[in-house]
C-alpha positions as CSV (number, residue, x, y, z in Angstrom):
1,X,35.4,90.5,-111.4
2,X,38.5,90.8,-109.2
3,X,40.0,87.6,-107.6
4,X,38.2,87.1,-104.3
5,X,40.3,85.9,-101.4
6,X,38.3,83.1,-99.8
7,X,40.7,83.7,-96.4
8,X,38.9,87.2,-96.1
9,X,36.0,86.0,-93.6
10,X,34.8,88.0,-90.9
11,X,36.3,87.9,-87.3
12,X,34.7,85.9,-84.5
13,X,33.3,88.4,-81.9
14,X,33.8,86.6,-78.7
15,X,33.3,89.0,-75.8
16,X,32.0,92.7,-76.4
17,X,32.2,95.7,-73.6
18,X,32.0,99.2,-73.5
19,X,34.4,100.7,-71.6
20,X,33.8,104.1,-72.5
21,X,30.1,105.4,-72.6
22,X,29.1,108.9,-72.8
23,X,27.1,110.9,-74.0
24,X,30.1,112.4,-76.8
25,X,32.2,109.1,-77.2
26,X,31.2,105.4,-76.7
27,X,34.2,103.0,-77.0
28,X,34.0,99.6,-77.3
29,X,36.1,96.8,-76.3
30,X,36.2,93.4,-78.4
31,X,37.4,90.0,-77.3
32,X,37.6,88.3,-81.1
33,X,39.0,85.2,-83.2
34,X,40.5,85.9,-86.6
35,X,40.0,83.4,-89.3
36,X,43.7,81.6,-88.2
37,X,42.5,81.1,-85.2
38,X,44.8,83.8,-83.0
39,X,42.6,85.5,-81.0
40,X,42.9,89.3,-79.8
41,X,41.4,90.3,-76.7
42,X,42.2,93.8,-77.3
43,X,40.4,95.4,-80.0
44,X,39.0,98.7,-79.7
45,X,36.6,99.9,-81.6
46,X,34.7,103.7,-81.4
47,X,31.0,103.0,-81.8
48,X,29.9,106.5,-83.8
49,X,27.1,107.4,-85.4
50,X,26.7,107.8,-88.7
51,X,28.0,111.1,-90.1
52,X,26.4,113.8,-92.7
53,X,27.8,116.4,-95.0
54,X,26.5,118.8,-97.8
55,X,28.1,120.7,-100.7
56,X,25.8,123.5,-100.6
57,X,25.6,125.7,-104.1
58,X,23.3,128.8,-104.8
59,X,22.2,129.5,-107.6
60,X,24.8,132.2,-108.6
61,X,27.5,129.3,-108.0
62,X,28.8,129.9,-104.4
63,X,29.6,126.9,-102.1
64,X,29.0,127.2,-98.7
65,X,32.0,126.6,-96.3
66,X,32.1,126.5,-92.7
67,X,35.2,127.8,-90.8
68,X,35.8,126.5,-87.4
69,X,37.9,125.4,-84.6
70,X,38.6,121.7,-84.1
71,X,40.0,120.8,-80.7
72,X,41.3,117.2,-81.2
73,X,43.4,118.8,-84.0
74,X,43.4,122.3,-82.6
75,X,43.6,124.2,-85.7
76,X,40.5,126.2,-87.2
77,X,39.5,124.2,-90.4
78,X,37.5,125.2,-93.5
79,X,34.8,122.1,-94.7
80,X,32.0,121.5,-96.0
81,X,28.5,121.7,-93.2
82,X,27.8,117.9,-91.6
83,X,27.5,116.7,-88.3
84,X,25.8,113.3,-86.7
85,X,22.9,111.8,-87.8
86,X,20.6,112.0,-84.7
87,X,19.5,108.8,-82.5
88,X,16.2,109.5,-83.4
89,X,16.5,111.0,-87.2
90,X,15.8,107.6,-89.9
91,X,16.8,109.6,-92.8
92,X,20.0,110.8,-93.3
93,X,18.8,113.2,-96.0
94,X,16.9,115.1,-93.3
95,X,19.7,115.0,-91.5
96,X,21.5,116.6,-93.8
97,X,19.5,119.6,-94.4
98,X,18.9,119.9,-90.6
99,X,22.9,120.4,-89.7
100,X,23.3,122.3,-93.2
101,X,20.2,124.9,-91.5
102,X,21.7,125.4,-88.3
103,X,25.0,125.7,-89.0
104,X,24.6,127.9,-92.0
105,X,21.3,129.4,-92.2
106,X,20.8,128.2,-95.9
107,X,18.4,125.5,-97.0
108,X,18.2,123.4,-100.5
109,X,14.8,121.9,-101.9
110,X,17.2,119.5,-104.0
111,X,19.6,117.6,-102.5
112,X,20.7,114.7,-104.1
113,X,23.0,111.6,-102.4
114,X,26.3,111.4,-104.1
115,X,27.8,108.9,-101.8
116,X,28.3,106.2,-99.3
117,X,31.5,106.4,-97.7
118,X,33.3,104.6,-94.6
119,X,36.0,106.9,-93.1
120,X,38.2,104.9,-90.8
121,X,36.6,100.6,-91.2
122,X,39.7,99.7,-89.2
123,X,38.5,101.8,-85.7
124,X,35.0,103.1,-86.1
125,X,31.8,102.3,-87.0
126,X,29.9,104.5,-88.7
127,X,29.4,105.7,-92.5
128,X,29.4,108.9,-93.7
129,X,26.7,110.4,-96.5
130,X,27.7,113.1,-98.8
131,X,25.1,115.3,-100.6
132,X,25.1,117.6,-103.3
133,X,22.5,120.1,-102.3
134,X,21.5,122.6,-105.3
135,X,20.2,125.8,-105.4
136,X,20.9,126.2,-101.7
137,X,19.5,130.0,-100.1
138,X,19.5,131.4,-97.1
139,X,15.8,131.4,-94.3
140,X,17.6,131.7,-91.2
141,X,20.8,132.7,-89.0
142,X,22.5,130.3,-88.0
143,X,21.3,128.4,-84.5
144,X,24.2,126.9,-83.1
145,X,24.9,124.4,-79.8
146,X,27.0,126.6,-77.0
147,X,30.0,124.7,-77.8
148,X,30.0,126.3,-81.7
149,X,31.2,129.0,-83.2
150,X,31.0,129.0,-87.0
151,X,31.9,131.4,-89.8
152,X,30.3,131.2,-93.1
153,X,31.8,131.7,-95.8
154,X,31.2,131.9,-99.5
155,X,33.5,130.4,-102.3
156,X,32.7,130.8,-106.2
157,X,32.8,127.5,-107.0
158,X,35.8,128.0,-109.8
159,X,37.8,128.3,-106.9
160,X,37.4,125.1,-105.4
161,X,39.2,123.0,-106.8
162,X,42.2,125.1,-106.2
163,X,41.5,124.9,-102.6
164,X,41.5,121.7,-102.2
165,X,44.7,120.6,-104.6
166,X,46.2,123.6,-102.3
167,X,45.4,122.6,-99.2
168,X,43.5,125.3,-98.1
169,X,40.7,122.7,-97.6
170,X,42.1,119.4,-96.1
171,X,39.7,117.4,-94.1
172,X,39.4,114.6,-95.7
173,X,35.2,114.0,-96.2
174,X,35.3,117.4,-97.3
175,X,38.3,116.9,-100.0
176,X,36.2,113.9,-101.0
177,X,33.1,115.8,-101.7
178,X,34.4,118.6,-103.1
179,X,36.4,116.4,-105.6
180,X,33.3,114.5,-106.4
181,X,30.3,117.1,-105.8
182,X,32.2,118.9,-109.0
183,X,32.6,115.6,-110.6
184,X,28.4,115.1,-110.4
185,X,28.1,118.9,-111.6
186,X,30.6,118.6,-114.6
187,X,33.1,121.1,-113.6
C-alpha cells in the first residue's frame, strides 16, 4: 500500500452559491477552510453533469469517430461519440447508447464499462464513463440538436493507434479510450 498522508483531509465547505445558473453552465462559488486552517473565499467550481463516451466497433473492425466543431476551442475535432448524462437518465450505460444513436445512427447490443474517470477534480464535478461497445451497426440517421453538425466517420481500427500517438485525435477522454478500448480488445 502506498504511504497515506494523514494531512490529506477534505476542505471545510463554509458558504456555497451559484453564481452562474443556466440551463448550459452552472458555476458554483465556495467559501471553504483547508485542513491549516487558511480559509479561501474564492473557489470556483463548475457543477457538470456527469459525461459519456463510446468506442464503437462493427463487426468488420471499424471505429466510429465523430468530426465536429468545438467553439470553446474553435477547431473541428475528431473523438469518440459521448455527451451528458441526462437529469433524468439513472444509468449511464443507457446514456451511452442514447448519445452513441443520435449522433451516429449506430447502435451496440454489447457494451461493456471500461472505466471511471474524473477529467478536471481540481474545477469540475462530474465523472466521465467510457465504454467499449462491440459489434456496433447502424438502425438510424443520425437525429441531432440544432446546435450540431456531425460527420461520421469510419476508421479500421489498425489505424488508431497511429491517430492518436499522431495527434490526429487529441481530446483527451477520447485519447484515453482509445488507448484503453484497444488495451481491453488486445490490439
Amino acid at each position: 500500500m502506498p504511504h497515506t498522508n494523514t494531512h490529506l483531509q477534505p476542505w471545510k465547505v463554509l458558504k456555497s452559491e451559484l453564481v452562474v445558473d443556466e440551463k448550459w453552465y452552472t458555476l458554483r462559488r465556495d467559501e471553504v477552510e483547508l485542513p491549516n486552517g487558511v480559509v479561501l473565499d474564492d473557489y470556483y467550481v463548475s457543477v457538470r453533469p456527469d459525461v459519456v463516451l463510446t468506442f464503437p466497433v462493427t463487426a468488420d473492425g471499424q471505429v466510429i469517430f465523430v468530426r465536429q466543431y468545438k467553439h470553446a476551442a474553435a477547431n473541428v475535432f475528431i473523438e469518440l461519440p459521448g455527451g451528458v448524462v441526462d437529469a433524468h437518465e439513472t444509468n449511464p450505460l443507457e446514456a451511452a447508447r442514447r448519445e452513441m444513436l443520435e449522433e451516429t445512427g449506430y447502435t451496440s447490443d454489447d457494451l461493456e464499462l471500461v472505466a471511471e474517470v474524473i477529467d478536471n477534480p481540481t474545477k469540475d464535478t462530474n465523472k466521465i464513463y467510457f465504454y467499449l461497445a462491440r459489434n456496433a451497426y447502424k438502425i438510424a440517421e443520425q437525429d441531432l440538436d440544432e446546435s450540431e453538425s456531425i460527420e461520421v466517420l469510419l476508421v479500421p481500427i489498425q489505424e488508431i493507434e497511429n491517430m492518436v500517438l499522431s495527434g490526429q485525435i487529441h481530446v483527451s477522454g477520447s485519447v484515453a479510450l482509445c488507448l484503453l478500448a484497444l488495451r481491453k480488445l488486445g490490439l
